[in-house]
N, C-alpha and C positions, 0 to 999 in steps of 0.2 A: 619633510620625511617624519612620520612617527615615531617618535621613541616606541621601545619595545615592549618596555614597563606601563606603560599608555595605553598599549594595543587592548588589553582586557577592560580597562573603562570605557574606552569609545565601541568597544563590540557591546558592552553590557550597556550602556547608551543607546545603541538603536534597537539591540532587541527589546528594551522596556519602551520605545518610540511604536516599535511596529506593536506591541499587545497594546497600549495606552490610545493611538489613536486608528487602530486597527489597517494602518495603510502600508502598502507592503513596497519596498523599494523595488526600484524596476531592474535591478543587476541579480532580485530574486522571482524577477518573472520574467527572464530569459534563461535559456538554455541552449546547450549544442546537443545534437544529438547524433553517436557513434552508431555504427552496423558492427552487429558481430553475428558472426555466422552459425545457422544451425546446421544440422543434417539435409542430405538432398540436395535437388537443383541448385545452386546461388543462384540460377538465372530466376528462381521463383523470387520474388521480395517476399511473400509468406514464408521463407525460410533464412531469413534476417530477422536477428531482432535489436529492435534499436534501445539503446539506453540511454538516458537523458544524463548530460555531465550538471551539475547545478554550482552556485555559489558558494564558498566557505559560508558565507553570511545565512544564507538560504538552510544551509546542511545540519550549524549548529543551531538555527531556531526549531528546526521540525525536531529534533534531538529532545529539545525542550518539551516542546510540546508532548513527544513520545512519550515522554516520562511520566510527566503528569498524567496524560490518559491511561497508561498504565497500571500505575498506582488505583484509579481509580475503578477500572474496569478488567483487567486481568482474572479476576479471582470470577469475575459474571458472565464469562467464555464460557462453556459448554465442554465439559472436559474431556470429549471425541474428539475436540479439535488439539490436534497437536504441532501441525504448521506456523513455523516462526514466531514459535514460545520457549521462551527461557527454559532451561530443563527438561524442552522436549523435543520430541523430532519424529518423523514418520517411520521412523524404524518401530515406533509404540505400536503403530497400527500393523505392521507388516506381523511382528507377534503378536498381536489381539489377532490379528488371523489366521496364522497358521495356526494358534489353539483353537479358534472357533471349527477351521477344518479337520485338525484331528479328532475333536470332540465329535463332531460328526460323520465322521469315518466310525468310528468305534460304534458309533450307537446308528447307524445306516442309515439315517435318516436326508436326508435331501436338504440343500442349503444354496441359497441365491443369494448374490452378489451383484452390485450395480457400481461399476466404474465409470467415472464423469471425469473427465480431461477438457479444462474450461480452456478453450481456443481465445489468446487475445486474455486472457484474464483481464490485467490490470486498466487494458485500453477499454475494455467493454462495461467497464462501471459506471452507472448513469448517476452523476453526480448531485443533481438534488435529490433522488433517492437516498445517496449517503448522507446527505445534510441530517435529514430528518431522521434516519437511523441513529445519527450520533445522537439527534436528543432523544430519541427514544430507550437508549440509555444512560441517559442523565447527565451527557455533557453540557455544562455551563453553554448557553448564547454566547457569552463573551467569546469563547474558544472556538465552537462554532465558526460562528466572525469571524475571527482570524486566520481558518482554515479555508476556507470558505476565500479569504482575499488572497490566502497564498495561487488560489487558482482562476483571477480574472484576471484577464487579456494577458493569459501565459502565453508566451511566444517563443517558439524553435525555428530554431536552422539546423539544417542535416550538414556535417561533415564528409565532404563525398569526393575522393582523389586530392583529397589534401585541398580542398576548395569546399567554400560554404555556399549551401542554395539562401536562395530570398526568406525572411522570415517569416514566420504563416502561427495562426494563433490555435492553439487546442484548447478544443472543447467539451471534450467527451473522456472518460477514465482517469485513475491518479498515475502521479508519473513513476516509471519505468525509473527504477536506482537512487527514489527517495524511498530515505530511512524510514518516514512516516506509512507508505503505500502496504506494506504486508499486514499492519496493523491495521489500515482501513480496510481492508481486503479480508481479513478475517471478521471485523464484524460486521462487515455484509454477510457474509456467509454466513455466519453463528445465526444473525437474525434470519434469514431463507430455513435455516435448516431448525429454526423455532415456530416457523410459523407454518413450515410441510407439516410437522408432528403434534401442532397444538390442536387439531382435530381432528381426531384419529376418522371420523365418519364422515371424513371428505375424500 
């Protein structure tokens, strides 16, 4: 049994194991993964959406990791974007809008608006696209790396009537209820939404 006093050196142990020789333990590339129900049918499975439970070990590395990226690339957001940023929230946009329509009420002039509701978000991110986004904004290889191992031969099982399915590997998007995935998810976006507008005569 671990002493308790122990517990913070043997954790600080393998997280500088897994950045050092970038190999990721396999109790953090497994996962269960819960249903929770949206609106509509349940008989639809499009109206489930699943959330990945992960590791203590697993939860406070990507923590780590957040932070750092953070630190480093927060301030190099695009400041439209205000989804799962510190001090901000989509209620910015909801009054950036409402001013933009009453400004246009008043002065009658005509105003378009484009709503995108990204289906699947987090599953549909093609993930050596994100590799190469993060370096494009100046995350270290090394982290890279390490990101990059937290998602090879990730493996789920579905929780399903109190019984688990066969384990099956994902391949495709970050996962659904890590800490790290909104943070990747935004600078997919930011970078899309830099390079619709970086020429205006396309």
């Amino acid at each position: 049994m671990v002493e308790e006093a122990e517990t913070p050196r043997l954790l600080c142990k393998i997280l500088n194991d897994i950045w050092d020789k970038e190999i990721i333990p396999e109790e953090c590339r497994i996962c269960s993964i819960i249903k929770l129900p949206k609106k509509g049918d349940l008989g639809n499975c499009n109206n489930w959406r699943g959330i990945i439970l992960l590791s203590l070990t697993s939860k406070i590395f990507s923590r780590v990791i957040l932070q750092r990226m953070k630190v480093a690339l927060d301030n190099k957001i695009r400041i439209e974007q205000a989804g799962f940023r510190k001090g901000r929230s989509c209620i910015d946009h909801i009054f950036a809008l409402r001013q933009i329509v009453e400004q246009s009420n008043e002065w009658n002039s005509s105003i378009y608006m484009v709503f995108v509701d990204f289906e699947k978000a987090f599953d549909s991110l093609h993930r050596e696209s994100l590799w190469k986004i993060l370096r494009h904004y100046g995350i270290p290889i090394k982290m890279v790396s390490v990101i990059k191992a937290l998602y090879t031969d990730f493996q789920c099982q579905v929780v399903c009537n109190s019984q688990l399915t066969e384990w099956f590997e994902v391949n495709t998007g970050v996962r659904q209820g890590s800490i790290l995935s909104p943070f990747l998810f935004n600078l997919a976006m930011d970078w899309l939404m830099r390079e619709t507008i970086k020429d205006n005569s396309r």
